[in-house]
BAFI-3210 file (N, C-alpha, C; in Angstrom, 3 decimals, decimal comma, padded with zeros to 6 digits):
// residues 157
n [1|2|3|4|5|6|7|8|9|10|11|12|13|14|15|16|17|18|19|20|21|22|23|24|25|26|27|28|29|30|31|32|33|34|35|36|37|38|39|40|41|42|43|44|45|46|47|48|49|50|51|52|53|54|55|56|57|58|59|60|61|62|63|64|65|66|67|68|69|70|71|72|73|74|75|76|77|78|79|80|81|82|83|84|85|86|87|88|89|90|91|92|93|94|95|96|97|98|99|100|101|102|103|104|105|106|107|108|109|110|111|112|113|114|115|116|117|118|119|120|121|122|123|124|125|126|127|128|129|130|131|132|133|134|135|136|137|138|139|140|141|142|143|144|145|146|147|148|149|150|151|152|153|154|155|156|157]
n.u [-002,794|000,070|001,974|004,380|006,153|008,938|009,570|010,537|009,095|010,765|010,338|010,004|010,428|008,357|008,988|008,527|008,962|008,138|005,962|003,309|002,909|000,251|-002,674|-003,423|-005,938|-006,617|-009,049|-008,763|-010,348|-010,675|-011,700|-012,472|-013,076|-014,292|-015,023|-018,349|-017,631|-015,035|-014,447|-016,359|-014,737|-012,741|-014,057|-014,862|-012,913|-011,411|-009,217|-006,300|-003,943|-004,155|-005,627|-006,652|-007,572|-006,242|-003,667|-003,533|-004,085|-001,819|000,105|-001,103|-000,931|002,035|002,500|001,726|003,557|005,592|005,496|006,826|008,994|008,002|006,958|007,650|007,762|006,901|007,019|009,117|007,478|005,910|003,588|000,775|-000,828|-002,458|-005,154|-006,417|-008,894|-011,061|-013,894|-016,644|-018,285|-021,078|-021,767|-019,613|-017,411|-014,772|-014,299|-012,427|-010,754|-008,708|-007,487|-005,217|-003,129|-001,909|000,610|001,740|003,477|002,657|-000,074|-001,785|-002,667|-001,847|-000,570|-002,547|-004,102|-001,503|-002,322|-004,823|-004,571|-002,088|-003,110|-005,208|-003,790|-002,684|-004,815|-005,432|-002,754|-002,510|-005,116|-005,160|-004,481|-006,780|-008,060|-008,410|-009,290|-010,025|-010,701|-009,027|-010,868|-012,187|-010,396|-009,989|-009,786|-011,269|-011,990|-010,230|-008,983|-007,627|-004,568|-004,006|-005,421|-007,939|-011,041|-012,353|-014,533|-015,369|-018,085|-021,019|-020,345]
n.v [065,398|064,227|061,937|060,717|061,471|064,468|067,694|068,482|066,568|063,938|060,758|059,511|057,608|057,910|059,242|058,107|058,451|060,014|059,204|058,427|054,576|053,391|050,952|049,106|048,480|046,525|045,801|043,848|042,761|040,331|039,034|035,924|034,758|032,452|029,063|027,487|024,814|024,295|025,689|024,162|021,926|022,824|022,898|020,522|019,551|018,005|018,564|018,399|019,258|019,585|020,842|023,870|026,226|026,056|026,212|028,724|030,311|030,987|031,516|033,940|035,148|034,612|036,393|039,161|039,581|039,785|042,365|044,771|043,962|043,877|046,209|049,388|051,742|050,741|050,008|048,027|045,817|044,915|042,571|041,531|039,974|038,250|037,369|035,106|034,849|032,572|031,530|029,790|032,136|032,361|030,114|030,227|031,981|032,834|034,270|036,168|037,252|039,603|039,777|042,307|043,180|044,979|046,574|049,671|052,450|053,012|052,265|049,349|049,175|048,386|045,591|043,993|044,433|043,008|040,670|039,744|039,850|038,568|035,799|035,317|035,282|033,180|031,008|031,570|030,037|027,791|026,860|027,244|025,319|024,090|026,110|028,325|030,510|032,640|035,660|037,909|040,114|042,678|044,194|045,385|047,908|047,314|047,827|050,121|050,642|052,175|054,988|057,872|059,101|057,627|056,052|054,110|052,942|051,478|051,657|049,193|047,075]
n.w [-022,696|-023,661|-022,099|-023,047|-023,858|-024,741|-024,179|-026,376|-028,304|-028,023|-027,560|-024,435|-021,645|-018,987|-015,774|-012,770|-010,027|-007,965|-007,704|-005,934|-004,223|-005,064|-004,955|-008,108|-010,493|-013,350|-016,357|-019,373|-022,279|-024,805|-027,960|-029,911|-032,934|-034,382|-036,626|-035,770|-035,437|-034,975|-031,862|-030,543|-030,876|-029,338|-026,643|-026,011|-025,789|-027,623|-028,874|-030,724|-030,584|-027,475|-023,909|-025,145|-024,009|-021,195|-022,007|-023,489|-021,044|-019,662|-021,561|-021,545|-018,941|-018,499|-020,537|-019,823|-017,942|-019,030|-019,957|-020,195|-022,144|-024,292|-024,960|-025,476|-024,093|-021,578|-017,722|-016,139|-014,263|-010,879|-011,108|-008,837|-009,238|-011,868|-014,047|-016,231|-017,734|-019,657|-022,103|-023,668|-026,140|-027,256|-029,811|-031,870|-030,886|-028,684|-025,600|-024,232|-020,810|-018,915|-015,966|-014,335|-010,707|-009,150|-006,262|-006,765|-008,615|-011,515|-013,599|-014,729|-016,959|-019,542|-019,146|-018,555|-021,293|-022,838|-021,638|-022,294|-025,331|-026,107|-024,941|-027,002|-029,472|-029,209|-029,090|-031,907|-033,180|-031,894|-032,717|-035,979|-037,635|-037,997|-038,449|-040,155|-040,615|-038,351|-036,343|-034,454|-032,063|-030,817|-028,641|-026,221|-023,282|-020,244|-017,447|-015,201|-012,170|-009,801|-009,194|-010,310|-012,206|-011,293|-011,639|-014,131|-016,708|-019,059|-021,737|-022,200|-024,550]
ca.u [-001,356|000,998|003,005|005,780|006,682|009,318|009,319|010,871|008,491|011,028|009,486|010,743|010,156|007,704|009,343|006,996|009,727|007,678|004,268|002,839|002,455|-000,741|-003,419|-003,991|-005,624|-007,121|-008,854|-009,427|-010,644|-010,309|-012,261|-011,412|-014,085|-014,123|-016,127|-018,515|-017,074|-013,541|-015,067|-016,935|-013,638|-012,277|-014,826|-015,437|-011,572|-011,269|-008,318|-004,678|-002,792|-004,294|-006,150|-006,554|-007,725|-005,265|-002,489|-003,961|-004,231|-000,387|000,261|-001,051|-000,161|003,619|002,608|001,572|005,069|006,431|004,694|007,802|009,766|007,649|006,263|008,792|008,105|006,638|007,652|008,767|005,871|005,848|002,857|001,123|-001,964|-002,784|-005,794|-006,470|-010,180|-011,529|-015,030|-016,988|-019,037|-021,976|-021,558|-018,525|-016,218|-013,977|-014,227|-010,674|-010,517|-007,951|-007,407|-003,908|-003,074|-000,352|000,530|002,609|003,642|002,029|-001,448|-001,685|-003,621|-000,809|-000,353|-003,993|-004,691|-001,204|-002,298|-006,010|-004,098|-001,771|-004,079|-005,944|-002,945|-002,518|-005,697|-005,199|-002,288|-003,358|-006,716|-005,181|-004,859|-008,138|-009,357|-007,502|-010,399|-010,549|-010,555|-009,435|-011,500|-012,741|-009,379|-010,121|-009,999|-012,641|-011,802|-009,234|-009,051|-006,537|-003,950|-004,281|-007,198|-009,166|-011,912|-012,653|-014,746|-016,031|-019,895|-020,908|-020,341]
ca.v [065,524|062,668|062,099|059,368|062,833|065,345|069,169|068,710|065,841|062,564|059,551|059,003|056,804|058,448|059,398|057,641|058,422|060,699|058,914|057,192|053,744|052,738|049,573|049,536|046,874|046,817|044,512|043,987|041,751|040,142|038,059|035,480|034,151|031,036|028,521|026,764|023,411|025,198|026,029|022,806|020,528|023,432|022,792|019,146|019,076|017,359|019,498|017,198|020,050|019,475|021,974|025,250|027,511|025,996|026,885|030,325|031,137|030,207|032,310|035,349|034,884|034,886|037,968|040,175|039,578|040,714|043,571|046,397|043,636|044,070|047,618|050,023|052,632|050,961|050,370|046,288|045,844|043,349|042,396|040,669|039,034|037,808|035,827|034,751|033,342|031,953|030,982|030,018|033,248|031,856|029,187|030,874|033,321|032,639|035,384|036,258|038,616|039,443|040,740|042,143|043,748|045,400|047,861|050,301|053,427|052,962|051,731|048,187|048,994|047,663|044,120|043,489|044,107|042,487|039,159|039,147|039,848|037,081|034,270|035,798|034,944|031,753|030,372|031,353|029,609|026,414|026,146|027,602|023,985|023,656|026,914|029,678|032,606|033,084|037,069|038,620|041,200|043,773|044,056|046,937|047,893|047,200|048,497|050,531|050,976|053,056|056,057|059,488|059,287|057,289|054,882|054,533|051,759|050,595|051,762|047,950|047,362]
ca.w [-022,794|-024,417|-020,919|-022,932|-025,048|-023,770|-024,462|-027,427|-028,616|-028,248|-026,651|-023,528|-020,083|-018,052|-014,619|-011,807|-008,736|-007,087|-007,537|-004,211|-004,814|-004,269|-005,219|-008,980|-011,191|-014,775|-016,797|-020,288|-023,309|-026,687|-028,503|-031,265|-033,727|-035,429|-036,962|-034,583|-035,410|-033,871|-031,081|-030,054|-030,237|-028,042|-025,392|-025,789|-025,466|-028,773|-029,646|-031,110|-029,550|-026,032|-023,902|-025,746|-022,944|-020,645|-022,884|-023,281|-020,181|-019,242|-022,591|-021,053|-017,895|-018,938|-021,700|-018,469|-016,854|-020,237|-021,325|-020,396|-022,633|-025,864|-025,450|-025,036|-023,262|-020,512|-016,905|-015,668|-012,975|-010,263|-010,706|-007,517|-009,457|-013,144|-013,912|-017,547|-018,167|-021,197|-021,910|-024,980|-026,184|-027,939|-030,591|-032,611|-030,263|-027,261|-024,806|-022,959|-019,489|-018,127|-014,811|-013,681|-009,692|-007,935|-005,398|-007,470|-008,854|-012,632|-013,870|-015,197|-018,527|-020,498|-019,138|-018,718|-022,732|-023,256|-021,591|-023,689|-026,754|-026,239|-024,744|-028,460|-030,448|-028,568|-029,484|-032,999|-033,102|-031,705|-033,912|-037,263|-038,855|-038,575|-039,094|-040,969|-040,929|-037,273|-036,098|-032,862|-032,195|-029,184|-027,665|-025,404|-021,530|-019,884|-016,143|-014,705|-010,668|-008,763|-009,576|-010,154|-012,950|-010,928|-011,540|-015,325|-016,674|-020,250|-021,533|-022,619|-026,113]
c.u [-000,734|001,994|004,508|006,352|007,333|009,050|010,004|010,273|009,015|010,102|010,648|009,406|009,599|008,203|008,476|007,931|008,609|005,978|004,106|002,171|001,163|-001,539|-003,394|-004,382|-006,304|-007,563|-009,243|-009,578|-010,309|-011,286|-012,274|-012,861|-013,721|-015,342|-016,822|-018,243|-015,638|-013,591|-015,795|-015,937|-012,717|-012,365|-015,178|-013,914|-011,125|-009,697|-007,058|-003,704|-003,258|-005,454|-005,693|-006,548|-006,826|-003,818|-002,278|-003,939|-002,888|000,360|000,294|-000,576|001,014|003,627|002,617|003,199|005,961|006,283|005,979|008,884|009,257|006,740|007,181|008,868|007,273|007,093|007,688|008,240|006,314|004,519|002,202|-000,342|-002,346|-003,531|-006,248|-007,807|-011,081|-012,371|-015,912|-018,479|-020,157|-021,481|-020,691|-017,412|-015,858|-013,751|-012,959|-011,064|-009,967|-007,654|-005,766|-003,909|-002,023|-000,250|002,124|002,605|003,013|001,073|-000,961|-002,534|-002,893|-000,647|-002,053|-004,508|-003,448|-001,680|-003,513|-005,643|-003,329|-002,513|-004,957|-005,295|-002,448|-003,244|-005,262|-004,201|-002,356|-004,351|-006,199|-004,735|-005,886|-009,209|-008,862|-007,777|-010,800|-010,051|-010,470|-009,934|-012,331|-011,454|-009,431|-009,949|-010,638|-012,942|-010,595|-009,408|-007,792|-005,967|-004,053|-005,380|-008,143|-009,689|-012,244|-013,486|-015,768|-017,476|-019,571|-020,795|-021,486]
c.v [064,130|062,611|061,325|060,672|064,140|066,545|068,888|067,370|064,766|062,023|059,612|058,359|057,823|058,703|059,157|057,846|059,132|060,438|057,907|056,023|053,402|051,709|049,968|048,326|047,628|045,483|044,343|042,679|041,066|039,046|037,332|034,510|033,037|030,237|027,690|025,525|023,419|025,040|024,521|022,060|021,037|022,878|021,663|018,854|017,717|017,877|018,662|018,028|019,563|020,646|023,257|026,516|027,360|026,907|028,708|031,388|031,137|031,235|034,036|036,005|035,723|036,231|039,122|039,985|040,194|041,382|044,347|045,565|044,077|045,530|048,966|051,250|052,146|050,373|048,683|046,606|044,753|043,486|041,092|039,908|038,812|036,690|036,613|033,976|033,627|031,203|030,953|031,657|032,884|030,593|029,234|031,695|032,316|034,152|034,996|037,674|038,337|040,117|041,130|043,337|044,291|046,767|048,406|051,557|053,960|051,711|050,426|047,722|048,170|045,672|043,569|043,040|043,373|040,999|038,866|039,152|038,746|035,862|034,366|034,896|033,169|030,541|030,197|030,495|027,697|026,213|026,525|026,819|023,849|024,737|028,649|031,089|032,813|034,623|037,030|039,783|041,621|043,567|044,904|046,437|048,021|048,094|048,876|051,149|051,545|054,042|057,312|059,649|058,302|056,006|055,321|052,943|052,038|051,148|050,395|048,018|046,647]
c.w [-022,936|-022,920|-021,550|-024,448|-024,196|-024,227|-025,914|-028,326|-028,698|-027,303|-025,889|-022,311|-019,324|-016,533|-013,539|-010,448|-007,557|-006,769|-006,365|-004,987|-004,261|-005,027|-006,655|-009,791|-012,657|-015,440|-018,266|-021,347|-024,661|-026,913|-029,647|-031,677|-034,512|-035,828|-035,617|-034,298|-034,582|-032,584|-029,923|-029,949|-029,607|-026,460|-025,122|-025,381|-026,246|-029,494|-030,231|-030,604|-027,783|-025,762|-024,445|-024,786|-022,129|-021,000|-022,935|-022,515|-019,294|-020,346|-022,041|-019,933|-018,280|-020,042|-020,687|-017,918|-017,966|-021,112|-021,251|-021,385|-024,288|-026,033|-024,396|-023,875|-021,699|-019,449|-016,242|-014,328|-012,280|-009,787|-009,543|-007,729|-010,834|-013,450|-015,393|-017,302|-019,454|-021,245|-023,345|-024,976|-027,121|-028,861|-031,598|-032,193|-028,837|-026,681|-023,618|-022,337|-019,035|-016,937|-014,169|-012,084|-009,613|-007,110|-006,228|-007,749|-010,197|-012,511|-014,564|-016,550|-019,690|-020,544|-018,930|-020,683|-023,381|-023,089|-022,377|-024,818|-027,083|-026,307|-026,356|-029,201|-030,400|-029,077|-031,073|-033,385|-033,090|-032,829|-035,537|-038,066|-039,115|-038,816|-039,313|-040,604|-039,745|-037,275|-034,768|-033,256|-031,105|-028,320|-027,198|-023,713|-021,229|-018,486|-016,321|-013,111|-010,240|-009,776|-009,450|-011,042|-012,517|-011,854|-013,426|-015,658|-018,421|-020,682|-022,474|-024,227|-026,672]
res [x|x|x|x|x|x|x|x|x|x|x|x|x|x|x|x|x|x|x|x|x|x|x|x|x|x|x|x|x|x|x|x|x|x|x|x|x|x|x|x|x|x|x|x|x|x|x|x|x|x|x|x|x|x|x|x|x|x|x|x|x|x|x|x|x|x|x|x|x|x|x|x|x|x|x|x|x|x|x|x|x|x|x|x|x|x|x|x|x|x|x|x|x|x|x|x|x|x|x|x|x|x|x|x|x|x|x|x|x|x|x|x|x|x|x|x|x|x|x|x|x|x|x|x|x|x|x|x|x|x|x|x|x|x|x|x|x|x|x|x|x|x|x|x|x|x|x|x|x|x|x|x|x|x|x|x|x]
***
């Protein structure tokens, strides 16, 4: 069942008044490919912008605090934990996870894949003088803990 759909099929705001708040976190990924020359003056911290992952992770950060601003139907959160980490993924990819918390009334699937999608876009950003043909790619949820559906989690890809 579509829950952000009323009886007569508009989109609307999900009504969470009557849901018990309780613990909920979520965490999910992205990953951004580039050349391995990219990549190396990432991690050697060669970059003319500065740190990249830093940036990134300050990027997403601040994207998690403003997911109900850029995705409409969903609900401003106070969230009460957001960690952004960024690590090289073999010799060509940057692997982003993000983890978001809070004790609340709605799930946190939203700001979790907004902050890997950002810190994503972030990177690209930063490196796309020096390297045009990067891809994000695997932006999915990886975990989901608390609510009413429970424990859900990822088969590895």
């Amino acid at each position: 069942m579509l829950t952000h759909l009323d009886s007569q099929g508009h989109a609307n705001m999900v009504d969470v008044t009557e849901k018990a708040v309780t613990s909920r976190e979520a965490v999910a990924q992205a990953r951004v490919r580039m050349l391995p020359a990219t990549l190396q003056m990432i991690v050697d911290g060669d970059h003319p912008k500065g740190d990249v992952f830093a940036v990134a992770r300050i990027a997403g950060i601040q994207a998690a605090k403003k997911t109900s601003d850029l995705i409409p139907l969903c609900h401003p959160l106070m969230l009460t934990s957001v960690k952004v980490q960024l690590s090289a993924d073999g010799d060509d990819a940057v692997l982003i996870v993000a983890r978001c918390k809070l004790a609340g009334q709605t799930g946190v699937e939203m700001e979790a894949l907004t902050a890997a999608s950002v810190a994503a876009l972030t990177i690209y950003d930063m490196c796309k003088a020096v390297d045009k043909g990067m891809t994000i790619e695997s932006v999915r949820l990886l975990e989901k803990i608390g609510g009413k559906s429970g424990h859900y989690q990822a088969e590895q890809a």
